[in-house]
C-alpha positions as CSV (number, residue, x, y, z in Angstrom):
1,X,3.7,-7.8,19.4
2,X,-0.1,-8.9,19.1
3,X,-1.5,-7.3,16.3
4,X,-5.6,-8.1,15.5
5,X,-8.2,-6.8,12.9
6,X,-11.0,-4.7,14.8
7,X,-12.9,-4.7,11.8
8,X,-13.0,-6.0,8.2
9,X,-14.2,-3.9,5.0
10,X,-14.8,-0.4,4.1
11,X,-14.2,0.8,7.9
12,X,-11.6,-1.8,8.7
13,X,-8.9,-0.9,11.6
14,X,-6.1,-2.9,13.7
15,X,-5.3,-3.3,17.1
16,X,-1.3,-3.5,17.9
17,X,-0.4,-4.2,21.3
18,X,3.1,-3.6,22.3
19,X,5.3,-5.4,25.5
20,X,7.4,-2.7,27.1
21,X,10.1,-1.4,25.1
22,X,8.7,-2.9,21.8
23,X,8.4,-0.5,18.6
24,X,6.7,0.1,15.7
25,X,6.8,2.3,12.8
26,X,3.6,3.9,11.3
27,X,2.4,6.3,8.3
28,X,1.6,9.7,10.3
29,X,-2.4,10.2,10.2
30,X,-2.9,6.6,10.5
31,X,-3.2,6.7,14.5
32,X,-7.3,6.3,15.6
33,X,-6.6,5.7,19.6
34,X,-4.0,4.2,22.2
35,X,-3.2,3.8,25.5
36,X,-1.8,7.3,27.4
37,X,1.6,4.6,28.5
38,X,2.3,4.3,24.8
39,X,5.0,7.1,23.8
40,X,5.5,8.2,20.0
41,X,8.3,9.7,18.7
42,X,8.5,11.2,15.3
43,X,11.8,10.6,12.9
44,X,12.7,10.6,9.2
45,X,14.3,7.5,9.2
46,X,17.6,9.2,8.0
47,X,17.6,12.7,5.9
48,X,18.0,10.5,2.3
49,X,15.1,8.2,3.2
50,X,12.7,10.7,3.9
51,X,13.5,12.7,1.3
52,X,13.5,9.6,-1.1
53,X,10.1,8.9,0.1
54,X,8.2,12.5,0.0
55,X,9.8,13.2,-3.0
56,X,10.2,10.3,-5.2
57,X,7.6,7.7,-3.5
58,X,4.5,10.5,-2.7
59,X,5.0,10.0,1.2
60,X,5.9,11.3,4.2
61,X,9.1,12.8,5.0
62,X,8.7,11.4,8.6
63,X,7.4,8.5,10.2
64,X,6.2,7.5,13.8
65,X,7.4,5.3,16.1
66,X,5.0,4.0,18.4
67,X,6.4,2.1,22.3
68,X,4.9,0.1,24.6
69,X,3.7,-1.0,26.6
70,X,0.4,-0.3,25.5
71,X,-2.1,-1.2,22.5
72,X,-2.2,1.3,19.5
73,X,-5.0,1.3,17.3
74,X,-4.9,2.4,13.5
75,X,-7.0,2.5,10.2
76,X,-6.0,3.6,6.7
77,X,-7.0,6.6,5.1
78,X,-9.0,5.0,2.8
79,X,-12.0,3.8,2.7
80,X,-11.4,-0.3,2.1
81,X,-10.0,-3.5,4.2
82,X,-6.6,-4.3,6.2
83,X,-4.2,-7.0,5.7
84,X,-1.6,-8.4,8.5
85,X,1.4,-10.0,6.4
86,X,4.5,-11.8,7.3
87,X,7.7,-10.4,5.8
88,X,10.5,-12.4,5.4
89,X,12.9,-10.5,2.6
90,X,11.5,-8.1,-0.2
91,X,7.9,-6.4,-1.1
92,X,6.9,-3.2,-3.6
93,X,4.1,-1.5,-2.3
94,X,1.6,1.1,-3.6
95,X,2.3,4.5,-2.1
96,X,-1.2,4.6,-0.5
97,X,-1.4,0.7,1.1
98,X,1.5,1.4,3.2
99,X,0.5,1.9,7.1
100,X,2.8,-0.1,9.7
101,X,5.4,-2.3,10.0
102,X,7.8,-3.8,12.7
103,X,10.7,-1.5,13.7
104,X,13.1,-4.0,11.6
105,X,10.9,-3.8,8.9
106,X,12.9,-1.1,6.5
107,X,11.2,1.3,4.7
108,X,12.8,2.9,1.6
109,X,11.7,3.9,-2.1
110,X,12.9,2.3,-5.3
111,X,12.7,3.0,-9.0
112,X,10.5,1.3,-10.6
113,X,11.1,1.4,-14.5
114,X,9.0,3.6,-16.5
115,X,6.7,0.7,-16.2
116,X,5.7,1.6,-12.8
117,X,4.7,5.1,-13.9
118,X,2.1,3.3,-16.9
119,X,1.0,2.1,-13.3
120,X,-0.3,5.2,-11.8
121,X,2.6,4.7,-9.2
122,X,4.9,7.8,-10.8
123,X,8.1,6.0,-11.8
124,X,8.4,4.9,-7.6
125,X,7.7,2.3,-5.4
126,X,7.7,1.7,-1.6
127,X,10.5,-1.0,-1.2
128,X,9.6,-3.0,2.5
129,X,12.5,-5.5,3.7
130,X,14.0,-7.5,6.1
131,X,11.7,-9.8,8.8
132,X,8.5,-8.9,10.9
133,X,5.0,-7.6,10.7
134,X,3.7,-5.3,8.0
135,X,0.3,-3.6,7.8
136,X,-1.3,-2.8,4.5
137,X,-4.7,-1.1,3.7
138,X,-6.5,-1.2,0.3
139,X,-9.4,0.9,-1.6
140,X,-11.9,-1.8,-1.0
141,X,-11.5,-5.5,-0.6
142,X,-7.9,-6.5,-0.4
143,X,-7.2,-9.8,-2.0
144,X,-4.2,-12.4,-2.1
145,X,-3.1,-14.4,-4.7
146,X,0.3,-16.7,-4.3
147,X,1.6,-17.4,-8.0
148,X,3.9,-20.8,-8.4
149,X,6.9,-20.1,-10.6
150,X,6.0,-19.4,-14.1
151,X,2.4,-19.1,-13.6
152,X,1.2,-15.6,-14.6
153,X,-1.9,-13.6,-13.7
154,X,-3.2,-10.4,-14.8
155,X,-4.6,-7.1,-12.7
156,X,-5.5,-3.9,-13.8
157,X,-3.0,-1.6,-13.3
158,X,-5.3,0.6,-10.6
159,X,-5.4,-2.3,-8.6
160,X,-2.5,-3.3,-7.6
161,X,-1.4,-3.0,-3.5
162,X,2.2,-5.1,-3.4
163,X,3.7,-7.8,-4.7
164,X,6.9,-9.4,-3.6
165,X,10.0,-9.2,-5.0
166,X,10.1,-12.0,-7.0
167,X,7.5,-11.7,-8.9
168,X,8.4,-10.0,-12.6
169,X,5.9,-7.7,-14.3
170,X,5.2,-6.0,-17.5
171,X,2.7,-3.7,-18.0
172,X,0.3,-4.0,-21.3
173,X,-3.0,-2.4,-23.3
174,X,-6.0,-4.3,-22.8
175,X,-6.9,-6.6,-25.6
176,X,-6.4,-4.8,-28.6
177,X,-7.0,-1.3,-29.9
178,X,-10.6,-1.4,-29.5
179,X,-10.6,-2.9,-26.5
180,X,-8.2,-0.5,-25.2
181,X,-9.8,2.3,-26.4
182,X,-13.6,1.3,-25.5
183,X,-13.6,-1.6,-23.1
184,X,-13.2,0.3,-19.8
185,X,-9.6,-1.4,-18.7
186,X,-6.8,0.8,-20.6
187,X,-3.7,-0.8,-19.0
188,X,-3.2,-4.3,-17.0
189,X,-0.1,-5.7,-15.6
190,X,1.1,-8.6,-16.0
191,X,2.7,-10.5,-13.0
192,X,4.6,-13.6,-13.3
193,X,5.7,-15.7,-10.3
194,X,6.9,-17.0,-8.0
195,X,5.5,-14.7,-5.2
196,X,2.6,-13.3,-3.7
197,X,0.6,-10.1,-5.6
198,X,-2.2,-8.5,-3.5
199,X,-4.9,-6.5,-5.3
200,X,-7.8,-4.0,-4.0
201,X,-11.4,-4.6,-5.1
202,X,-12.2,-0.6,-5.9
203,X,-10.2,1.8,-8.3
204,X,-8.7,4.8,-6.8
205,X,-7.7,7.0,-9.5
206,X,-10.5,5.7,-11.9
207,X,-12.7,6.5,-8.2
208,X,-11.5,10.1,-8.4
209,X,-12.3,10.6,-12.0
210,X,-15.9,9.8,-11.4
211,X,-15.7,12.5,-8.4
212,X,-14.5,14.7,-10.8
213,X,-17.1,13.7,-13.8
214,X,-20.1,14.0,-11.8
215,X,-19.4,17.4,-10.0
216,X,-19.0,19.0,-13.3
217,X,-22.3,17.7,-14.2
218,X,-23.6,19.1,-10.9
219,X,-22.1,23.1,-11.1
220,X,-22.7,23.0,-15.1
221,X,-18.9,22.6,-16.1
222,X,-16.7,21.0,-17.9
């Protein structure tokens, strides 16, 4: 599998090409172009895994798998950058940053604590494990930051794209109660390694509210 960035920033995509009889798993709607010899089939991954993950983790109930031989390209919904990463045991990822991984890559959702729901991420996460390729799209830039053990860092809480399973977290109010009130941030988590935590440049949700604020402004409401 050779997989490449086409492009880098708000209209990032990837190229993935596949040998013959080589397979790889992607979010439906994530598929740009690809070679007429690649085929696609379309599973759930098991009936409790796809229900796990439309219900609990906000995605799709079904996923495609993509074969070579052929080259595939894709490109988040979003409008932000693409990061290629190596897994080699355990991630958590946003609902929205997931968009391919290798075949032995598995896809599943965890509960996150009613931390992860302070988080903007419902009370779910995307759990990715085992060993291959994964492809991850942000809101924006996407950033990487490896934490040592002990050292901690802190991102606010509509920010956050994955960070690996060793890596603890606690979710907190900004500063104190007037800070938290009227210094823009609300909530940031906490992360404390060892791992890697990856972060997006732009806010979604907070993105969305501004939608929201300035067409009531235009029709008049409220």
């Amino acid at each position: 599998m050779d997989i490449k960035e086409l492009h880098r920033g708000a209209f990032a995509a990837v190229s993935i090409k596949l040998d013959a009889g080589e397979r790889i798993k992607v979010e439906p709607g994530a598929m740009v172009a690809m070679d007429s010899g690649v085929k696609v089939e379309t599973r759930s991954g098991g009936i409790l895994k796809g229900l796990k993950r439309a219900f609990l983790g906000g995605e799709s109930f079904f996923l495609n798998y993509y074969e070579g031989p052929g080259e595939i390209v894709l490109a988040p919904l979003l409008i932000g950058d693409i990061m290629i990463l190596d897994l080699n045991g355990e991630m958590f990822v946003q609902s929205t940053s997931f968009l391919a991984s290798s075949e032995s890559v598995e896809v599943d959702t965890r509960f996150g604590g009613f931390k992860s729901f302070f988080m903007g991420e419902g009370i779910f996460l995307l759990r990715l494990s085992g060993n291959g390729k994964v492809v991850l799209g942000s809101f924006g830039g996407i950033v990487e930051k490896e934490l040592p053990p002990g050292e901690e860092y802190i991102i606010d809480t509509g920010h956050v794209v994955a960070f690996d399973s060793t890596i603890t977290y606690d979710v907190k109010a900004f500063g104190g109660m007037k800070s938290f009130f009227f210094g823009g941030e609300g909530l940031i988590v906490r992360m404390k390694g060892p791992g890697r935590v990856l972060y997006q440049t732009r806010n979604y949700p907070a993105f969305l509210q501004w939608i929201k604020k300035m067409s009531s402004r235009a029709t008049g409401g409220r």
